[in-house]
N, C-alpha and C positions, 0 to 999 in steps of 0.2 A: 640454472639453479632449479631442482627438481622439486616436487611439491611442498617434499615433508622437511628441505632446506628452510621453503620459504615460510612454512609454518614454524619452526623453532625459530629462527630470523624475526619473524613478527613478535612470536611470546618475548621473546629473550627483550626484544626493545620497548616492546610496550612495560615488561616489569622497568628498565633500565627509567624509562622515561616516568614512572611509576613514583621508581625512588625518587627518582632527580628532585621532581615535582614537591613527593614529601619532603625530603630532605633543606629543599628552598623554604619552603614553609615552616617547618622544623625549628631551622636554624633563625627568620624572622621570627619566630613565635619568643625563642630563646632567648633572642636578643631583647625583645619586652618583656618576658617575664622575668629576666635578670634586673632590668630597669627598673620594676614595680618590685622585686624583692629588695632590690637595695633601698630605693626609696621607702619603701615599709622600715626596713630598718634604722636608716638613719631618722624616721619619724619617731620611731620605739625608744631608739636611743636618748633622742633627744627628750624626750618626757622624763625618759627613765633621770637622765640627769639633773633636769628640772627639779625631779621628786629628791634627788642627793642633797643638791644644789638648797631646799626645801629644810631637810631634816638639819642639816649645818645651820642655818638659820636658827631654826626652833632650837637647835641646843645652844646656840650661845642665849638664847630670849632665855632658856631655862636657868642659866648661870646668873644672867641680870636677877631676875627675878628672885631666886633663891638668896641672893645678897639682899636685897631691900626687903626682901620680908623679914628677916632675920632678926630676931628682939634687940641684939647689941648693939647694929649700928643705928636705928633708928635710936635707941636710947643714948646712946654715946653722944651723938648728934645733938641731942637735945641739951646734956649737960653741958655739952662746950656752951651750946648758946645761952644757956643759964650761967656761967659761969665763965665769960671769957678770959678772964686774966687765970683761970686755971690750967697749968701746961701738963696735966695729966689726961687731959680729956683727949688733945689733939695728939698725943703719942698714941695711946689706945688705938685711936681709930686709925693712927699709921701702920701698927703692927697688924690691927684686922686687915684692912685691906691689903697689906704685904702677903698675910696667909692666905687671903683668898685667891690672888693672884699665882701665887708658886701652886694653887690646889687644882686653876683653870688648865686646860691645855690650851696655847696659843694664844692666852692673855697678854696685850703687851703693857697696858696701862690702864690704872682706876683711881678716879677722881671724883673726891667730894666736895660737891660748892653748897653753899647758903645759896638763899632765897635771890641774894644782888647777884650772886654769881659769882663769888668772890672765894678763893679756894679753900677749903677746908685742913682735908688730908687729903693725903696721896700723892700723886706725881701732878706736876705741874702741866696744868691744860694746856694742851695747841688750839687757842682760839676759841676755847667754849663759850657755849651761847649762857646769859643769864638765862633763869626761868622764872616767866612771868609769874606773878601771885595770881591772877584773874585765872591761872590755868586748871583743867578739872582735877582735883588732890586724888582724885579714883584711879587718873590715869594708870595703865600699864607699862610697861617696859617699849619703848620706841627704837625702829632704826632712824639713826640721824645722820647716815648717809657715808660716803669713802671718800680718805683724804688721803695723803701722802704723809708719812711719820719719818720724820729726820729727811725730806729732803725725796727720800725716794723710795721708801718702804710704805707700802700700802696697807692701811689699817679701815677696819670696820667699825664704824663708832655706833652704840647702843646709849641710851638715855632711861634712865629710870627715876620717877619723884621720890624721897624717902618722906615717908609721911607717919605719924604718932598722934592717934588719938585724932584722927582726922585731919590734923594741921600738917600743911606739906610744910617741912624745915629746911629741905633742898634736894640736888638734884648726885645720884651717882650717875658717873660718864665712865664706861668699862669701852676699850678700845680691843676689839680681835685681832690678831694677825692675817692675815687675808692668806696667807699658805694654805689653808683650810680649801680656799676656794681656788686655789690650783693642782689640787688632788681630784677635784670635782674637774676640771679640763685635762687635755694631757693627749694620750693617745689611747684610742680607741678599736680594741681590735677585734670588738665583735661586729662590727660592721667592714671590717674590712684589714688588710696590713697598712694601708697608709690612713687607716680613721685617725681622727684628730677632735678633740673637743674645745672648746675655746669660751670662755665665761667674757663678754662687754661690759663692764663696769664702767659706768659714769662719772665722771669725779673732780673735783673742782680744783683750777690748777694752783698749785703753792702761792698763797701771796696774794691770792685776787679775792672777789668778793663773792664768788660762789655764780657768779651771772655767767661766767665763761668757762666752757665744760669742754672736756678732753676724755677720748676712750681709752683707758687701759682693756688689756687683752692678759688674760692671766689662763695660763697654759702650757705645756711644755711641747718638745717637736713631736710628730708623729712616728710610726715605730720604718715609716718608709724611708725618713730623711735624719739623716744623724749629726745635720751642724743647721740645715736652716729651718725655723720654726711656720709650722703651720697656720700662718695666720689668719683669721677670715675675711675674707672681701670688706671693701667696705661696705658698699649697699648692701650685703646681706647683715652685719655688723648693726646697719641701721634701723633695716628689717625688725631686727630680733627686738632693738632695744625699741622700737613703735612698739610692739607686740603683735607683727603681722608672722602670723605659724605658718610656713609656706616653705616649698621642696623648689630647690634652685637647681635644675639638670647641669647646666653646665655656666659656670664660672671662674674664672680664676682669681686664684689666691694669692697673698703678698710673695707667693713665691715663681709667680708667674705663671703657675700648674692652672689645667682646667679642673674643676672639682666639682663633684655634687654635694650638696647642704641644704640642711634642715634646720627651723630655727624657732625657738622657743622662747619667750619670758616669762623670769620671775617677777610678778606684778608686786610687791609688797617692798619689794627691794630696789623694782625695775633694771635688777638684770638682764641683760639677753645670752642666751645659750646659743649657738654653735657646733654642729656636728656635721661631719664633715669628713668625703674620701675622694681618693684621685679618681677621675670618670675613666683614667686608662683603663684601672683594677676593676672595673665595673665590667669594661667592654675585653677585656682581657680573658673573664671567665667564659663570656660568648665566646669567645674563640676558641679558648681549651673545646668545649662544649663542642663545636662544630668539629674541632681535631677528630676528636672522638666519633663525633657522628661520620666522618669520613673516614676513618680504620672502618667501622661498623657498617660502613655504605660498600665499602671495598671488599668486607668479608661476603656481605649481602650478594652484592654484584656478580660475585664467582658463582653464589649459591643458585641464585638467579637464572646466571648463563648454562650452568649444569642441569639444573633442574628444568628448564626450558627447554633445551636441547633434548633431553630425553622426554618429556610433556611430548614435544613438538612429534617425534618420532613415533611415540606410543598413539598419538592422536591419529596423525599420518598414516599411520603402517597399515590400515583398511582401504582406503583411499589409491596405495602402492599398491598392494595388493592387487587390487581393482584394477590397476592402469597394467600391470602386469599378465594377467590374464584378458584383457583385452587386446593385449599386445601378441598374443600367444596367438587368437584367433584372425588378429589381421597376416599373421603369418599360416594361415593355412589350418588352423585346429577349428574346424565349422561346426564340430560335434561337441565341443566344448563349452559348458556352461557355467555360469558364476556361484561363489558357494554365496547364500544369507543367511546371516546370523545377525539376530536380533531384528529392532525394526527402528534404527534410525533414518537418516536421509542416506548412507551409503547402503542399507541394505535393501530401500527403495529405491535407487538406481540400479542397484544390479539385478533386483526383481524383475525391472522395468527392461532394462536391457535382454533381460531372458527371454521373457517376453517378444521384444523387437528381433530376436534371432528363430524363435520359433518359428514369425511369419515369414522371415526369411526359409526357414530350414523345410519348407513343404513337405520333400521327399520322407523325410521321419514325419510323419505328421502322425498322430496320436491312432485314427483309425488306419491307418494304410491307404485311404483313399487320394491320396494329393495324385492329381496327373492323371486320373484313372481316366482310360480312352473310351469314351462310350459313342455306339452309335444308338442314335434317338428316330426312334421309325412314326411320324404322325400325323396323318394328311389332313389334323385340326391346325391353323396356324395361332391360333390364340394360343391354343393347349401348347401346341410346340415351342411358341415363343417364354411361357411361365416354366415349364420343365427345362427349358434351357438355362433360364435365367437362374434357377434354382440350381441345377448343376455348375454353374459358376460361380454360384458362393459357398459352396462347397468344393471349390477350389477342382473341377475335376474340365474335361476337355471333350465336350458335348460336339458332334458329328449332327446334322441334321438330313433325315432324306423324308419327302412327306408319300413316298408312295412305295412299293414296293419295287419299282424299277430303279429308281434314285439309291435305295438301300443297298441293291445288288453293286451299283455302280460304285459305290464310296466303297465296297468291302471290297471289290477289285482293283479302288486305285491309291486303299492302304498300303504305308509303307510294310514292309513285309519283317521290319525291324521295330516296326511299332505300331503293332495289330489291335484291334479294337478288343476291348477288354471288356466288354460286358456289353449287351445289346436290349433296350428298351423298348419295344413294340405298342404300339396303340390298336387294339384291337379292329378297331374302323379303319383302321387305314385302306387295307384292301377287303377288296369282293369275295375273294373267296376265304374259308376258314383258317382260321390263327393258326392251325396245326398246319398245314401244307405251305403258311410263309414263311413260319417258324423253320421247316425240313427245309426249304428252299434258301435261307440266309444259314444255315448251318452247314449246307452241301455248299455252298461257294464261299466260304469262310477256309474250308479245310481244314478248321480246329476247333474242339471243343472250346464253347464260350458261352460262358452263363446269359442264360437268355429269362427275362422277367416282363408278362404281358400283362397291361393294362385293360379292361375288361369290364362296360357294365354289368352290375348284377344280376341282370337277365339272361346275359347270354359269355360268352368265353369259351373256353379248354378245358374244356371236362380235365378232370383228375391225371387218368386213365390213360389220356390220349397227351396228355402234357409229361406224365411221367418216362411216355416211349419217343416223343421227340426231341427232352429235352429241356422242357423250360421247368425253370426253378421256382417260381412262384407266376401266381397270376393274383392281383392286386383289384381291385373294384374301383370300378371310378364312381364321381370326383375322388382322386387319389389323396391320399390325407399323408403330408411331406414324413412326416415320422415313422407310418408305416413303410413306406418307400425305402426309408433310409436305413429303417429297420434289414428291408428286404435285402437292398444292395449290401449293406455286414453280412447279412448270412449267406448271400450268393458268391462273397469274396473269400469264405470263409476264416472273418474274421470273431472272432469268437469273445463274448465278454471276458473271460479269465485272460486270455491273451492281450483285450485294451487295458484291463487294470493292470500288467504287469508290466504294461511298455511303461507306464508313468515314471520320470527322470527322477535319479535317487536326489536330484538336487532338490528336491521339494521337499523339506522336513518337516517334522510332527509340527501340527501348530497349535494354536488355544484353543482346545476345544470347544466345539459350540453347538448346538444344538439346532439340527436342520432339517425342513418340512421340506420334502422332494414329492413334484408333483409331476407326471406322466404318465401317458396311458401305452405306452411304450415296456414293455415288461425286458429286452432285451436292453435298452436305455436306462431304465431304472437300475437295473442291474450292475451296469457299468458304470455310473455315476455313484452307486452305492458303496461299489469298491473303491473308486477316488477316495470319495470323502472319509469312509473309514481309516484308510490307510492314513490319511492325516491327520484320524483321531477327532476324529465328529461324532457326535451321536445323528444318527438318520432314521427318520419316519418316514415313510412313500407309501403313497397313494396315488393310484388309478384315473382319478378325474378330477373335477371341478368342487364337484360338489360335496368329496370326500374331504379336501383342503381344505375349507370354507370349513366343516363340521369340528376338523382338526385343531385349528386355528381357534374355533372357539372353547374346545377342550383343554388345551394344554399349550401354555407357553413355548415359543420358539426365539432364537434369536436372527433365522434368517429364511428367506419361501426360495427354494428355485422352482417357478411355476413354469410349466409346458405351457404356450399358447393356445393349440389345436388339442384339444380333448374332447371326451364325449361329455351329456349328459350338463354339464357346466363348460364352459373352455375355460381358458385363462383370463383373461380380460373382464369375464364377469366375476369371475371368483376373486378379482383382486377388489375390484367393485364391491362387491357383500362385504370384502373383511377390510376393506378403508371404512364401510358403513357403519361395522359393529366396534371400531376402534374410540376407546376411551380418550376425551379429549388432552394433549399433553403425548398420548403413545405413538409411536409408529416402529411397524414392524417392517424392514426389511426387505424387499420383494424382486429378486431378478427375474425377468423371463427367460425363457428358452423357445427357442423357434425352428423348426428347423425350414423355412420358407424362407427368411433374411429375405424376403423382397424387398425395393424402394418404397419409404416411406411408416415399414414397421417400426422401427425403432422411436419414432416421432409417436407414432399409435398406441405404443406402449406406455410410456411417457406419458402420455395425455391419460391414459385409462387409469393411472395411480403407480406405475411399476417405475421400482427406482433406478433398474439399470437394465441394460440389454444382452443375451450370447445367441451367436446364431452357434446352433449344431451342426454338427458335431462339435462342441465344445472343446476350445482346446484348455486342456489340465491345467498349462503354467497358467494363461490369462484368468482359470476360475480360480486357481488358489490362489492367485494377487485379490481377485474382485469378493472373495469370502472374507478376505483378512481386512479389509476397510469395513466389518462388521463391526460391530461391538460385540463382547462373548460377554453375556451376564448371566443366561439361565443356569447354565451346567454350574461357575463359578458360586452363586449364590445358593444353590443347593448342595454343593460339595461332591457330585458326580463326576467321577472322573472313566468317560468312555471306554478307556482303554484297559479296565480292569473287569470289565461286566463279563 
């Protein structure tokens, strides 16, 4: 399985697992928040019924009450009693209350007693109570609780005193029909298809004396069951009629169903309410609910795997990329280098990797010099042993002879296939004049080879006599590595225009930034000036120490490439001065450049204030990696853009 597999493989499962997760959660979450709607509702419900439950009351209290206040019957009442043996009084009051009753809905009976109790008009009592005389004559219309009428019809009995001029004369008993309060239960289908409402009525059984009480249930089936009626539990039943208001999760009902219910009473009547739905139809809707969520987790899932899969691929395809051109160069493409685009972590490896192949790739190496065969002529062995060491980190293949017989000897027992390419003389080495050693390793060479002799300032190769032997430069000692290096590019005839051109087209424009170049190397400057333009730098250069230093305090940079060896200031002090005059909170920047790379520099650098180290000849790809870990603020912040100047 190849990378960009494994990367869509991961996206696509981490969504899959993603959903899974939400979708568990989801559907838990669903499953209580169904639980808490329904139960909100059957609490709703149950109020709201109560409030029904409430207004039926108050209208039949309305109907009692508008009867006894009524001028005719309290007067009618009064003449029977004034006049018992008269039989017009007690017809009167049989015809009122006959028209009051055909006026009520759901009147089934009204009766007028006297004071003993003892019947007036009307239909003949089941069991009415006398009313005392000691009782308040102010009184209002009372419930006096639910009986059974003829056996098995359930009636609501109401009690009202009829009273005249303040003296109560007796009592009307108006009986409801309890139908009323089977409209109030029944089925319920805002809380659900199997809701059910259910009214507990207390009520004392025929025949007894009111001490031994029986529940009727008045209510009709629910809209789920069409032959058996939705009865309520009993302990919820008892519930209601306690007055404990309380949501039952799961119970079952006289019809063996588990059910949720909610339960209410009416305090004044001491009914209890009942409302009530099967727990299937609760956990039913979770399910629909889940259904749902699994078409939409499946539609997801696809979206998911597609979109993943192409993610994966789009993410990948730099990464391929990458392992493909690496794959190109294990197979023989040595000249081949990685494109970078942008600056994440894959265009920092293949930077890095560029890099890594450069130091592999000598032979192109940016100046020409990789390999270069020099013989080193110096009968100093200190000095011999430093110039050697210094031609080995610049990568070249230093020949050592300290005397002028050794010299002859190593140019005789070179291979003839790979002759020494450039010849370094110490002027002391021998006795007699630099001119006649010089004629003498160039006669037993048999070929023109740039020849550069090192020379205190007192004494050397005249001009004149250096021009007709042959040698290309003569150098002052202590030899200062930059001029040296300087020398060996123009004895090789490599030429600034020709290093800035070799620079690899893989190196593209970068963020411009704005950089202080310090050397006192003018063919160096040069070459390094062409670098960094070309990548769209803006560049200042100066000559020494102390120019840098004045630089630095004039005008903002966002990076120093400081030479170490300079006149007048060197590097190491000049990084000194400007860590001195730096505002606390700043720092600027500071690479060295050296061309000496001896053991121990780079630690000396470091220590003096310099943030990072190149030994010279600088190679291009390593300095545009080590430029772009800069920060670029100057040009940015002032809207300079280098490449239009």
């Amino acid at each position: 399985m190849d990378l960009k597999t494994k990367l869509a493989f991961a996206l696509v499962s981490a969504c899959l697992l993603s959903m899974g997760a939400l979708g568990s959660f989801t559907y838990l979450w669903a499953d209580e928040m169904f639980l808490e709607d329904s139960q909100r509702r059957l609490g709703a419900r149950a109020e709201s019924r109560r409030s029904e439950l409430a207004a039926v009351f108050e209208g039949w209290e309305r109907v009692v009450h508008g009867l006894v206040a009524r001028s005719r019957l309290p007067g009618l009442l009064a003449s029977h009693l004034d006049r018992p043996g008269d039989a017009s009084s007690p017809a009167a009051l049989d015809q009122l209350l006959e028209d009051a009753r055909a006026a009520a809905d759901g009147m089934r009976r009204l009766t007028v007693v006297d004071a003993s109790g003892r019947r007036v008009a009307g239909d003949r009592p089941a069991g009415a109570q006398p009313v005392s005389s000691a009782s308040d004559p102010s009184a209002d219309v009372a419930y006096a609780g639910v009986r059974l009428e003829d056996g098995e019809e359930v009636g609501v009995v109401f009690r009202a005193p009829i009273v005249r001029d303040g003296q109560r004369l007796g009592v009307l008993e108006a009986v409801f029909d309890a139908i009323a309060l089977e409209a109030v239960g029944g089925p319920t289908p805002d809380v659900g298809t199997t809701g059910a409402t259910t009214v507990v009525v207390p009520i004392a059984e025929a025949g007894g004396s009111g001490a031994r009480r029986a529940h009727v249930f008045l209510g009709a089936p629910h809209a789920g069951s069409a032959t058996d009626e939705a009865r309520a539990p009993a302990e919820v039943a008892a519930a209601a009629l306690e007055g404990r208001e309380e949501i039952f999760e799961r119970v079952g009902d006289s019809r063996g169903v588990e059910v949720m219910a909610a339960t209410r009473r009416l305090a004044d009547a001491g009914f209890g309410i009942v409302v009530q739905v099967d727990r299937a139809e609760v956990e039913a809707r979770a399910e629909r609910l889940l259904e749902d969520m699994r078409d939409l987790g499946a539609a997801v899932a696809a979206f998911a795997i597609l979109g993943g899969t192409l993610l994966g691929f789009r993410l990948a395809r730099p990464i391929h990329r990458l392992v493909e051109e690496v794959d190109r160069i294990r197979h023989g493409e040595i000249g081949l280098r990685l494109d970078v685009e942008g600056e994440d972590e894959v265009a920092f490896l293949a930077m890095s990797l560029n890099e890594f192949l450069d130091q592999l790739d000598r032979s192109s190496d940016l100046f020409q010099l990789g390999e270069l065969n020099i013989l080193l002529v110096d009968g100093d062995a200190q000095s011999r042993n430093l110039l050697q060491d210094l031609f080995r980190n610049w990568n070249m293949r230093p020949v050592l002879a300290e005397d002028e017989a050794a010299a002859l000897r190593a140019i005789e027992q070179a291979d003839e296939n790979d002759p020494f390419q450039l010849i370094v003389i110490d002027e002391s080495t021998t006795d007699t004049d630099s001119a006649t050693l010089v004629a003498a390793l160039r006669s037993s060479s048999g070929r023109v080879c740039p020849i550069i002799v090192l020379s205190p300032p007192e004494e050397g190769v005249g001009r004149d006599a250096a021009a007709k032997t042959g040698v290309g430069r003569v150098l002052p000692k202590p030899v200062v590595a930059s001029h040296l290096m300087e020398a060996i590019l123009d004895e090789m005839g490599v030429s600034a225009e020709g290093i800035a051109s070799t620079t690899d087209v893989y190196l593209k424009k970068a963020t411009p930034r704005k950089i202080l170049l310090a050397d006192d190397s003018a063919l160096i400057r040069k070459v390094m000036i062409g670098f960094l333009e070309n990548w769209g730098h803006q560049v200042v250069s100066v000559e020494n120490g102390r120019l840098a230093v004045e630089r630095v305090r004039a005008e903002p940079f966002d990076l120093v490439l400081m030479d170490v060896e300079m006149p007048e200031l060197n590097g190491l002090e000049a990084v000194a001065a400007i860590r001195t005059q730096e505002a606390e909170g700043e720092h600027l920047p500071i690479i060295a450049l050296t061309a000496e790379a001896m053991t121990g520099d780079r630690e000396r650098c470091l220590a003096a204030g310099m943030d990072d180290y190149l030994a010279k000849p600088a190679d291009p790809k390593t300095l545009y990696a080590r430029i772009q870990r800069c920060p670029a603020r100057v040009l940015a912040s002032s809207g300079v853009d280098p490449s239009k100047e």
